[in-house]
C-alpha positions in Angstrom: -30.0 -16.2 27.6 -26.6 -16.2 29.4 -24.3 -17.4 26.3 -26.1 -14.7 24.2 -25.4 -12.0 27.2 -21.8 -13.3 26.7 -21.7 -13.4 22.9 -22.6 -9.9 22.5 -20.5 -8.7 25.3 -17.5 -10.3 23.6 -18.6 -8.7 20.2 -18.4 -5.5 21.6 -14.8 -5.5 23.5 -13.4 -7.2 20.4 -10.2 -5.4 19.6 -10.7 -5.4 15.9 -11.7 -1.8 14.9 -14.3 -1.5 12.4 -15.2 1.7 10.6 -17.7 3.2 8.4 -17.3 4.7 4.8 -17.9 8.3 6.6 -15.1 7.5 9.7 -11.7 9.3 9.9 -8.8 7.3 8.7 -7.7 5.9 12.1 -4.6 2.9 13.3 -6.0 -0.9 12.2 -9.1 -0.2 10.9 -11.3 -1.9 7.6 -12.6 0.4 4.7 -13.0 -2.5 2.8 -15.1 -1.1 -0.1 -14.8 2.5 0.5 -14.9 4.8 -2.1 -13.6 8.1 -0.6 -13.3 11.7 -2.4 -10.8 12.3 -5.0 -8.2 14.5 -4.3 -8.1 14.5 -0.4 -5.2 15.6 1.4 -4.4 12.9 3.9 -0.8 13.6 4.3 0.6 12.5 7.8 -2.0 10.3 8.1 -1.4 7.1 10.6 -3.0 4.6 9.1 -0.8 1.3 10.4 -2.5 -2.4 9.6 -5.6 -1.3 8.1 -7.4 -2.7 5.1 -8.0 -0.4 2.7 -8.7 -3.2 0.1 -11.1 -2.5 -2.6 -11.0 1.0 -1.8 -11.0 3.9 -3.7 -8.5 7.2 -3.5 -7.9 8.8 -6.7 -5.4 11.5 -6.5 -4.9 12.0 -2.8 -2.2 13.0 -0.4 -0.7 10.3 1.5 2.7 11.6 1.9 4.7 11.2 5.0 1.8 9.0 6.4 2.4 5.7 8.0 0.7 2.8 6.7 3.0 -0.3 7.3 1.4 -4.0 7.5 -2.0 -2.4 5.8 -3.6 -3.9 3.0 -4.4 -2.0 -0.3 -5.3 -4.9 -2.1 -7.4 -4.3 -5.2 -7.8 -1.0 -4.0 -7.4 2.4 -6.7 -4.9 4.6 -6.2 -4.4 6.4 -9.9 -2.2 9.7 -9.3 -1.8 9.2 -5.4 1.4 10.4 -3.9 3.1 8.3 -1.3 6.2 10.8 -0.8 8.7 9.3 1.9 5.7 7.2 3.2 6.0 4.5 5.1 4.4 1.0 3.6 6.5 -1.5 5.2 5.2 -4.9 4.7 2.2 -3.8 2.9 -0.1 -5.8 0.6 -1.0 -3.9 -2.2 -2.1 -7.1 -4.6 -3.7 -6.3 -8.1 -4.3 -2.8 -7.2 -4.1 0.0 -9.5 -1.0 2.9 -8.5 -1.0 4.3 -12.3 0.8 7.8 -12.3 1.0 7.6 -8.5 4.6 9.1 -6.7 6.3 6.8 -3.9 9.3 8.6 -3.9 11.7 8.1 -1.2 9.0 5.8 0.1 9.9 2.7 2.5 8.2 -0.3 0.6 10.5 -3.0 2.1 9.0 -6.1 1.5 5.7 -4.7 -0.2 3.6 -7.3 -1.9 2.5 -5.5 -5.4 2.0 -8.9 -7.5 -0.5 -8.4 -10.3 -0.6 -4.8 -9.7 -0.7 -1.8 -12.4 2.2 1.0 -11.6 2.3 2.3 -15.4 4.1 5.3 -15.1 4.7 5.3 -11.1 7.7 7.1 -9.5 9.6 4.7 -7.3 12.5 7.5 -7.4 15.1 6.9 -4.3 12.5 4.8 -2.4 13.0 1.3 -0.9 12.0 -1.7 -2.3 14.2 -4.2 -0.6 12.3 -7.6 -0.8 9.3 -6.3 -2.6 7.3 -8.3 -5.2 6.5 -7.1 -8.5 5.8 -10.7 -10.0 3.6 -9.8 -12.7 3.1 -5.9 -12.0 2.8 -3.9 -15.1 5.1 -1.7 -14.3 5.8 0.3 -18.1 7.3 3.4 -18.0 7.6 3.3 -14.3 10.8 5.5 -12.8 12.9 3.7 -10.5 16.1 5.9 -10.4 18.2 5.6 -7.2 15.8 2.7 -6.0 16.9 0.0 -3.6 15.9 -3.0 -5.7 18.0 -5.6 -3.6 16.1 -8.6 -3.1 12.9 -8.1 -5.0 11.0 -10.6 -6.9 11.5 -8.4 -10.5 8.2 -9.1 -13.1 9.0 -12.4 -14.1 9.6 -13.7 -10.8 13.6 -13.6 -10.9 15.2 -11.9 -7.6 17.3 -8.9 -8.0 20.7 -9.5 -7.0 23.3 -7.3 -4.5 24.2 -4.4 -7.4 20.6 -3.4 -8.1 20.0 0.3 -7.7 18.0 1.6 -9.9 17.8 -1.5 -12.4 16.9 -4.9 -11.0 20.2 -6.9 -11.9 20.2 -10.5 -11.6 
């Protein structure tokens, strides 16, 4: 009776927050599986190392929001804007960003392998180390973009001079 006193004391105090399909968007926690309403306006949110995989946000507002380390893997995120936010170190595997707007966003070493970005804005936003090893990314706008160091498509790196246009 004592070790099951203890076991469900320690479930409870575990740090790991764990939220319901209904919650507010909070710091670290998992809406694995969420499908939320289209066209929210989340803008500002903080949102850092969350797991928002398998989730679905169809056009909504995440500019200026702060969602470094989270995890947007398989998630839907058609028409989204990501305006100047910040997804450092995010994994945002095999998701699906068509038509969605990360201009002037900081996507330093973001992990989009396998994902769709068909016609995404990447305008002036940072993708210094980020993986696009076999993104679709057709008709995808990345003027002014920091490109150094990615993994381009076909899984070559982007060399020093690659603003704009990954240049090997």
């Amino acid at each position: 009776m004592k070790k099951i006193f203890v076991l469900i004391l320690f479930v409870l105090i575990s740090t790991n927050a764990i939220a319901g399909c209904e919650d507010p968007i909070n710091d670290g926690v998992d809406y694995t599986n969420c499908r939320f309403s289209d066209g929210q306006d989340l803008q500002g949110s903080y949102l850092p190392n969350s797991k928002l995989s398998f989730t679905s946000f169809i056009q909504v507002n995440f500019d200026k929001s702060i969602m470094m380390s989270s995890n947007l893997s398989f998630g839907t995120f058609p028409e989204s804007s990501f305006i100047r936010a910040n997804l450092y170190e995010s994994i945002l595997v095999g998701a699906n960003f068509e038509k969605a707007n990360f201009t002037g966003a900081n996507l330093t070493r973001a992990d989009f392998m396998g994902s769709t970005l068909i016609e995404a804005n990447f305008q002036n936003s940072n993708l210094m180390e980020a993986n696009f090893t076999s993104s679709n990314i057709t008709n995808a706008n990345f003027d002014g973009a920091n490109l150094i160091g990615a993994l381009w498509t076909n899984g070559e790196t982007c060399g020093p001079n690659s603003i704009g246009v990954c240049n090997k």
